[in-house]
Structure formats: C-alpha cells, structure tokens
ZAMARGU-4260 file (C-alpha; in steps of 0.2 Angstrom, whole numbers, plus 5000, padded with zeros to 4 digits):
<rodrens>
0) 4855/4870/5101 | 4844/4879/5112 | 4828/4871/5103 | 4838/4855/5108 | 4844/4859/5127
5) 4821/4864/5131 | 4818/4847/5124 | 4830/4838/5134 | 4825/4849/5151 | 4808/4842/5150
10) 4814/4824/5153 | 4830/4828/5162 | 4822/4837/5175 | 4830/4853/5187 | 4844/4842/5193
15) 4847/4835/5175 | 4846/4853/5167 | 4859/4858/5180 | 4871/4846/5174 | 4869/4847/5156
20) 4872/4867/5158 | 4885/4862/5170 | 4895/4850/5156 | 4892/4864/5143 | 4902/4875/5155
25) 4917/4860/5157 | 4916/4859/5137 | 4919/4877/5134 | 4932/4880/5146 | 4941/4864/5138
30) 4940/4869/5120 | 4945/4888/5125 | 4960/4883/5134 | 4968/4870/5119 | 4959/4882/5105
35) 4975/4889/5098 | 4975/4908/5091 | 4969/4904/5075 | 4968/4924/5071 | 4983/4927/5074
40) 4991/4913/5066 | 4976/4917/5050 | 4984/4935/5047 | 5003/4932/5050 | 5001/4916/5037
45) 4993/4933/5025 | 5006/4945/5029 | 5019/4929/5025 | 5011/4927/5007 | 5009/4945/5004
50) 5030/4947/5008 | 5030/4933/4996 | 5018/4939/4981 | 5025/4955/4982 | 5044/4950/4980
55) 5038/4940/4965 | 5029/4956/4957 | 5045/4965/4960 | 5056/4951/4951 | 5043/4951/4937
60) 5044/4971/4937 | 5062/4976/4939 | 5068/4959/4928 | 5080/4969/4917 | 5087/4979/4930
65) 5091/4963/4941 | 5099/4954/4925 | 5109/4969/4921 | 5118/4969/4939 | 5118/4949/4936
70) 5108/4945/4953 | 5096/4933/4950 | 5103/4922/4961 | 5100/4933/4974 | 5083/4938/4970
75) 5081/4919/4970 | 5088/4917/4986 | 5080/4932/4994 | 5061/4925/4987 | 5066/4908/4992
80) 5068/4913/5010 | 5050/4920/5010 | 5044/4903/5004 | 5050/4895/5016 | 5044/4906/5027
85) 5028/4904/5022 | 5029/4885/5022 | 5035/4883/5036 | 5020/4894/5045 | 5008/4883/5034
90) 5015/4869/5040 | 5014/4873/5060 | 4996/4878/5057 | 4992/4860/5050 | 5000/4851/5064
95) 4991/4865/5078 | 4974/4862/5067 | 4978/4842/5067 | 4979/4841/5085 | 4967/4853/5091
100) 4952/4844/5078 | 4957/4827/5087 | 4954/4835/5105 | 4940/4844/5101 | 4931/4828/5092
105) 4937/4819/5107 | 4928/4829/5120 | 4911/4834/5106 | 4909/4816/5103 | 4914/4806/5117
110) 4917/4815/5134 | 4898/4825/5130 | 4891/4806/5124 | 4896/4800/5140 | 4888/4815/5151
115) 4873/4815/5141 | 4871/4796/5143 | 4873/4799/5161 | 4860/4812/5160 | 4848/4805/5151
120) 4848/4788/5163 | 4846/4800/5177 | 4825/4801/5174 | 4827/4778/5173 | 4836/4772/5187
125) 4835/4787/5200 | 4814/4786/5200 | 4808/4787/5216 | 4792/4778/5215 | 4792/4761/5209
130) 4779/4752/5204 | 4780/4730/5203 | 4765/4722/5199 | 4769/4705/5209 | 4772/4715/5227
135) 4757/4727/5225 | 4745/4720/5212 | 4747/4733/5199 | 4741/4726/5183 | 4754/4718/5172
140) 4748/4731/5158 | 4749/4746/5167 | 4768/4740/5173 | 4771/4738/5152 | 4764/4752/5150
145) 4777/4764/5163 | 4792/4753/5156 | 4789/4756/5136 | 4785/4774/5144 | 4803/4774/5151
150) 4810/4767/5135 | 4803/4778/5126 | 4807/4791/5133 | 4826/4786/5134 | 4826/4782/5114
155) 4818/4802/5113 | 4832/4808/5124 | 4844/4799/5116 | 4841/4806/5099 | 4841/4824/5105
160) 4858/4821/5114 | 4865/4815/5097 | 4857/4830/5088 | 4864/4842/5103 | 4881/4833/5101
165) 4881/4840/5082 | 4873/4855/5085 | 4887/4859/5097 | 4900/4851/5087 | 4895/4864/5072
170) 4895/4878/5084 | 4914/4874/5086 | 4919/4874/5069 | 4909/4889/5068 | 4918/4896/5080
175) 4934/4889/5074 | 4930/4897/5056 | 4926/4915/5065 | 4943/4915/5074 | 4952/4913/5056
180) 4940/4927/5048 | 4944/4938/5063 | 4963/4936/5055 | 4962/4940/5042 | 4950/4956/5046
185) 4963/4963/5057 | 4974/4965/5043 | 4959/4974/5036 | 4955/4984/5051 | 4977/4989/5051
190) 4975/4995/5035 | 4958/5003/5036 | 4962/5012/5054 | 4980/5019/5048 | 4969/5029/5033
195) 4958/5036/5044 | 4971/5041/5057 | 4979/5053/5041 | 4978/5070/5044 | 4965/5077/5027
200) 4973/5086/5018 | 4968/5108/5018 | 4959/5113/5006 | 4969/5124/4994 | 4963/5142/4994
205) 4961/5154/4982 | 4958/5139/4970 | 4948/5149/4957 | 4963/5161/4955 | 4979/5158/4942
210) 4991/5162/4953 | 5003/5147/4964 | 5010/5155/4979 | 5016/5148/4995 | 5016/5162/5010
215) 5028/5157/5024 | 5025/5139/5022 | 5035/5126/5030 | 5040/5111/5019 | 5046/5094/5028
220) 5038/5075/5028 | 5020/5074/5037 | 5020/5063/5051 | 5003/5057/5061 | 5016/5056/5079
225) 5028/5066/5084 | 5036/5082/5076 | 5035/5081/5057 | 5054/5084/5049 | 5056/5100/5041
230) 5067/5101/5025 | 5061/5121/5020 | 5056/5133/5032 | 5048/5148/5030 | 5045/5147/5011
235) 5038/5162/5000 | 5033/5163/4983 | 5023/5168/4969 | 5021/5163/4952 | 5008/5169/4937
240) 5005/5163/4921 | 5021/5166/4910 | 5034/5165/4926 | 5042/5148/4925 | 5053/5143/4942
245) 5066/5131/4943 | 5070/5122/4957 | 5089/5116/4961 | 5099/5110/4974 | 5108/5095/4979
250) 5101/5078/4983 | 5091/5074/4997 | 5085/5094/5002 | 5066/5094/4999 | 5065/5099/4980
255) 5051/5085/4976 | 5044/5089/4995 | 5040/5108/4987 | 5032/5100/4972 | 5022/5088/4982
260) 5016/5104/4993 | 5013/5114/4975 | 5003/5099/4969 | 4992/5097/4985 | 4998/5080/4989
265) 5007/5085/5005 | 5001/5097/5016 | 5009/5113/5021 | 5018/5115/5040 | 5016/5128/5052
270) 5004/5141/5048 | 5007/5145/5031 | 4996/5145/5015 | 4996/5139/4999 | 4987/5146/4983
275) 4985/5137/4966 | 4970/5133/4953 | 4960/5119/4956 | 4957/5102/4945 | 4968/5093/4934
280) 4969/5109/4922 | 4978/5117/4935 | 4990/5112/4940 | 4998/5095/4933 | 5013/5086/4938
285) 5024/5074/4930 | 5034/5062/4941 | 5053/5055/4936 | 5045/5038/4932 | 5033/5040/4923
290) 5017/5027/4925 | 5010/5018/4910 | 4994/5013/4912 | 4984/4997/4905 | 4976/5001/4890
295) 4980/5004/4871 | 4991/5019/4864 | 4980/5031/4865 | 4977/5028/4884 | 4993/5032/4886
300) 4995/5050/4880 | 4975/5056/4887 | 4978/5047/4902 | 4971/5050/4916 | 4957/5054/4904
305) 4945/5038/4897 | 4941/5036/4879 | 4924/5043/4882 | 4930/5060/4890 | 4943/5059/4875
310) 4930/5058/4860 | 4918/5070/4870 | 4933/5084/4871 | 4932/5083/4850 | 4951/5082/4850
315) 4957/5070/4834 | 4970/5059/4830 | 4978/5072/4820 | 4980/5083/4834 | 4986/5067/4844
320) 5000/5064/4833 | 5005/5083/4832 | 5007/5079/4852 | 5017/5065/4850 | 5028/5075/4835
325) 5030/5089/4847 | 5037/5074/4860 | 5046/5066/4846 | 5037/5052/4847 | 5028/5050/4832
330) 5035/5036/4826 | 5026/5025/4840 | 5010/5022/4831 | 5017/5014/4816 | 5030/5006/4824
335) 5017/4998/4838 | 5003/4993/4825 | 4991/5010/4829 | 4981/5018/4841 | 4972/5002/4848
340) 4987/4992/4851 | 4990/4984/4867 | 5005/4980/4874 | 5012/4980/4892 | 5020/4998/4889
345) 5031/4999/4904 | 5040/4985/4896 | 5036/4989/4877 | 5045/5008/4880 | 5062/5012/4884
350) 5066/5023/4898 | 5068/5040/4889 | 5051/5037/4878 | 5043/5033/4893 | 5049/5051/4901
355) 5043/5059/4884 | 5025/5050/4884 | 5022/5060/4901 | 5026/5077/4893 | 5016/5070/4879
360) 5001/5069/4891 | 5005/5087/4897 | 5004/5094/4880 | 4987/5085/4877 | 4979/5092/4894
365) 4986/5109/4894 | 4987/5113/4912 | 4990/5131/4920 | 5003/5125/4928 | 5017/5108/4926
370) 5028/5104/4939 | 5040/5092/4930 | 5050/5082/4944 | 5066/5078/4935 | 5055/5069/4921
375) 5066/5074/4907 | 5082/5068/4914 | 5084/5051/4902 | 5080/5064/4887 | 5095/5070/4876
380) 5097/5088/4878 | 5090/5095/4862 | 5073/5085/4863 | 5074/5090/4881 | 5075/5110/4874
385) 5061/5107/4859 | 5049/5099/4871 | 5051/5115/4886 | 5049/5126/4871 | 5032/5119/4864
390) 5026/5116/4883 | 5029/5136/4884 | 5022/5139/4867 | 5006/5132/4874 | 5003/5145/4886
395) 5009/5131/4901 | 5019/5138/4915 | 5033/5126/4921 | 5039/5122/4937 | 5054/5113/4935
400) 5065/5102/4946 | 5082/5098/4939 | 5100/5099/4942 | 5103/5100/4924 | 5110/5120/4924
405) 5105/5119/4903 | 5087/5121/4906 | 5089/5137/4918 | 5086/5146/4902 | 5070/5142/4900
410) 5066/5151/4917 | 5063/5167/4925 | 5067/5162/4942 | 5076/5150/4953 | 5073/5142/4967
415) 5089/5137/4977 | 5087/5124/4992 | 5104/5126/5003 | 5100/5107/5013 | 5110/5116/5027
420) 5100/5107/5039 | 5091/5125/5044 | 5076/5124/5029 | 5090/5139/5020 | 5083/5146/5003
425) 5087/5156/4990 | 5074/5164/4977 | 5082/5174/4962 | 5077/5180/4947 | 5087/5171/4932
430) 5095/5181/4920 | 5096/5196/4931 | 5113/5206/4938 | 5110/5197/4956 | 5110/5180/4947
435) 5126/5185/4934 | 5135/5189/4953 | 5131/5173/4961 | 5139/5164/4945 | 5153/5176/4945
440) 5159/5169/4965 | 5155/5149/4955 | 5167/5154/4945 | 5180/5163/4956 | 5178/5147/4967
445) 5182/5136/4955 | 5198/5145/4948 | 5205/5146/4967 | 5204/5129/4964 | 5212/5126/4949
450) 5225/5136/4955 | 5231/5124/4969 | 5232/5110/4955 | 5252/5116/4952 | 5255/5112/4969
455) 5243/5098/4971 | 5254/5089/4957 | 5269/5095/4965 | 5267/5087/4979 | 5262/5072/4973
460) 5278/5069/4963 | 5287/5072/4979 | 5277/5056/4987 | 5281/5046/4972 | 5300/5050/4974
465) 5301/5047/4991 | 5290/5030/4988 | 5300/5026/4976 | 5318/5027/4987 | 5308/5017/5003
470) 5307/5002/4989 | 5324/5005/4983
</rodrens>
C-alpha cells in the first residue's frame, strides 16, 4: 500500500497527494465508526460454547447419576438453553458481519474508486500549460505526443488506484481478522493473568526431615483480595513415623483445608510453619473421588508413575497383584482381560473399587506419609480395617479424615475440629484416660437424653387425646 501511494504521488502531484492522504483519513474514520467490536463479540461466542461443551462433558460424565434421580429432561433443558444461547449469539454476529462487509465493500470499492478517479484526472484536466498546435504552430506530433503522454499516464494511475483499492481492502479484512484474534486472546490473557496473580506457594521447610508438623499455623481458603476466611486458628502438631492422626468433626469445619495444608497444596495463614518430607515418597494423599486415569490396568495402580519408571523400579506383576490382593482387588485382572486392557475405568469401576484402586496406588508407592481424605467411605468396614492394617504394616503413617468412629482404632491421636466459628480445636491422644473421659460426658449426654423419651412420649399422647376430642 505504501509502494502503491509513492507511485501515485509522483503523478498526482502535492495537491493530489494531500487529498489521497486526506481520503485515507475519511475511509478510516468511516470503517472505525460502523466496525462492530468483533473482540468482544469473538470471546463471548467462546465463552458461550465453552458453557455449552462443558455441560455436555458433565452429562456424558455424571450419566448414571442423572438417570438415577430421573432428570434427563432437565439436563436436556438446561443444555438446550445454552445452545440456544450460543445460536442465538452466532446468529447476531452473522447479520453484524453481513452488514458491516456490505458497508465496508461499498466505501473500499466505490466511494475510494470515485476519489481516486477524481484524483487521478486532477494532473489531465487542471494543466496549466496547454499546448494546441493550430493557435501556436506546435507540431501536430509533438501535440500526439503530450496527449498519449496524458493517457498514458492516466491508464498508469489507473492501475495503481485499482491495486491501492485492493491493497486497502486486504488491509481491512486484516484488520477485521485481528480484531477477532484479539478475542479470543483475551480469554487467554483472563486466564493466563489470574495464574500469575496466585500467591506461590512457600516452600515447605525442613523437607529432608520425617517429621509433619504444623507450628501455630492458621488454616482457612486462600484468597488473592481481601482477608482469606479462616476455618483453624492457631494450629499445632507433630507427627513421626509410627504416630497415625485422625481428623474428625462435623461437616463443613476445615478437615480437608488441614490435609490440603499437610499436602502443600494450600498455603499456611498467618506466620506459622509447616514441616513435612518432600516428593511423592513423602507424603501422598488420596482424595474421596478417586481419579482414574487413561491408560491400561496397570496404569491405574502405578499411577502417577509411567510404565518406564514402573519397569525401571524392578517391581513385578507378582508384587502388583499382592497390592491388589491386599486391596481386594485381585480379581480385576481376570475379570477385565489382564494388565493391558483398556477401558474407560471411571465408568468400567464401581464406586467402592474405585476408592480401593487409590489405596492400591498407596500400597505400590509407599509413602512416609498418607493423608486419606474420606477415601474409604464406599468401602465395607472389614475391607476398610484389612487395608488400614496392611497400609501400617508397610511402615506408612496415616493421616486419616473420617467421621467413621470405627477407624479411631487405628490411631494414636485425634484431631477434633469444633467449626464453632472461632478456628476451636482439640488434639488428644486416643486410647488415653483424657480420651476414655471425653467419651465418658458422649455418653452421659446421651442418656440425659434418653431419659426425657418417658416424657417426650407422655406428652405426645396428651396431644393426640386432645386432637382427637377437637375432631370429635
């Protein structure tokens, strides 16, 4: 375009140049005052089809669930509103597009065709010396001569106008096209930007040690604005290899927030420390669903460990069956085809095998230490109490979080979470006279009571009676 607009200065002149930059001027203003915010049209149209593919993923992914409670006409109605939604944008951006393509062809092609014609007769009928061979005797040749001259120069001017014309028509839908990218790399730059404003996590310290120990650490969510709620103040433990902890309390108080600080995922409040062995030997955690990756079998028990780091650790398939034994499991590979099936696992396990695939994957990489969030709860009970009793066979020290008073056993401490709204905690050691006295006031609680039942009942057949007179 600029090769184009030297050329065309050369014929057209100062004045000529002048206008031509002047109508590039009236074009753009034009064009950027009809140009509709194609960005912003770009990266709603991909948020609409992202709320769309994910709610499709989520039918595809919770299908049994949803047929159970017999909603699939609501999941169809709730993913038919987003498709509409996202028609509906699609369709608006069609017409805008539609609309804005006629206006700008209009003005590329025939408001700059007309200017640059205009231009370009500027240098053939505004010459100020005129030469005509029968008033001044100039040689009929040399007349010829300065009007194929002219001509020639017009056809020249001509064909850079068109070229110009297209040049600048290109550099629209360019423009056009960069607009739409700028969309959808907003989204990007959303995304991108809210990592970065994450606060890093602290490194754990002492992460050679074998000890987890939290010193006066407050527990809540982390928040990049504002004040970050707190669920646990003032936290204080210590646990070595051989001292398993329980952690109890009611829904809703922070139980998983203390395993997520344990595990290094969240990061401690206030000024606090934690201490715990680093790597995936240290301390490994084991979440209530448990995640089944793609893969065969055996990628399910060594996950997150590949088939290479498997064979290079020189562990066999004998030993992997003792681990699905010990997880009572050992039926899977006969029953699934052997160790290289694959299968979509998620869908392939029931819930409770599921739950004892991720013990399973504890007992093949022997952590120090296991925090097991609720990941046994779809387990029967005696399972449940063979598999805590091989984990601590193995030397692995359990950090357990359950509402289940059955595995307390397994313990030698336990960590109570009041959810009094203050961060209130108890830490006892189980087994111990302090904790035979706390179960001694359960039980006195609960037969004051069952001591007001009597007159509970009492009272109730003194409504009936004088329900049953009102009727009468």
């Amino acid at each position: 375009m600029f090769l184009f607009t030297s050329q065309l200065s050369r014929t057209l002149g100062v004045r000529g140049t002048l206008l031509l930059f002047v109508n590039y001027y009236v074009t753009a203003r034009i064009l950027r005052a009809v140009t509709p915010a194609f960005g912003r049209l770009a990266a709603v149209e991909a948020r609409l089809e992202g709320e769309y593919r994910a709610g499709m993923g989520r039918v595809g992914r919770e299908s049994e669930e949803v047929a159970f409670y017999n909603g699939g006409s609501r999941e169809r109605d709730i993913l038919w509103r987003a498709y509409l939604r996202l028609i509906k944008h699609i369709n608006s951006i069609y017409k805008i597009r539609i609309a804005y393509e006629w206006t700008e062809d209009y003005v590329i092609k025939y408001l700059w065709s007309a200017a640059g014609y205009a231009l370009i007769a500027i240098p053939v009928l505004l010459t100020r010396k005129r030469n005509i061979g029968i008033q001044t005797g100039v040689d009929e040749k040399k007349t010829d001569n300065q009007v194929a001259n002219r001509t020639e120069t017009y056809i020249s001017s001509r064909r850079l106008l068109l070229s110009l014309a297209d040049a600048g028509g290109r550099l629209m839908y360019a423009y056009k096209d960069l607009l739409e990218l700028a969309g959808l790399t907003t989204r990007l730059y959303t995304l991108l930007s809210g990592l970065h404003s994450l606060k890093p996590l602290p490194v754990p310290q002492g992460e050679t040690g074998d000890t987890v120990s939290l010193s006066r650490v407050d527990v809540g969510v982390p928040a990049n604005v504002g004040v970050p709620l707190v669920l646990v103040r003032d936290l204080s433990l210590s646990l070595r290899p051989g001292e398993h902890l329980m952690i109890t309390g009611s829904n809703g108080v922070g139980k998983t927030a203390v395993a997520r600080v344990l595990a290094g995922l969240w990061a401690a409040q206030g000024q606090g420390k934690v201490r715990r062995p680093g790597g995936r030997k240290g301390v490994f955690v084991v979440p209530q669903r448990s995640y089944m990756v793609v893969g065969t079998l055996l990628d399910q028990i060594i996950y997150p460990h590949t088939y290479a780091q498997f064979v290079e650790s020189g562990m066999t398939e004998d030993e992997l069956m003792s681990i699905l034994a010990a997880a009572n499991l050992a039926y899977l590979p006969s029953r699934e085809g052997g160790w290289s099936t694959r299968k979509e696992w998620r869908d392939v396990l029931s819930g409770g095998e599921k739950q004892r695939m991720g013990m399973a994957r504890v007992f093949y990489h022997r952590p120090s230490f296991a925090v097991l969030d609720e990941c046994t709860s779809a387990v029967s009970s005696d399972v449940e109490g063979q598999m805590y009793e091989h984990a601590k066979s193995l030397g692995i020290t359990l950090i357990t979080i359950s509402l289940r008073p059955s595995l307390m056993r397994y313990h030698t401490q336990l960590l109570t979470i009041a959810g009094d709204g203050k961060g209130s905690w108890t830490l006892s050691q189980v087994g111990t006279a302090e904790e035979r006295m706390g179960m001694d006031r359960e039980i006195l609680a609960i037969e004051e009571k069952l001591a007001e039942v009597d007159g509970w009942e009492k009272r109730v057949k003194e409504l009936t009676k004088e329900l049953s007179a009102e009727e009468a």
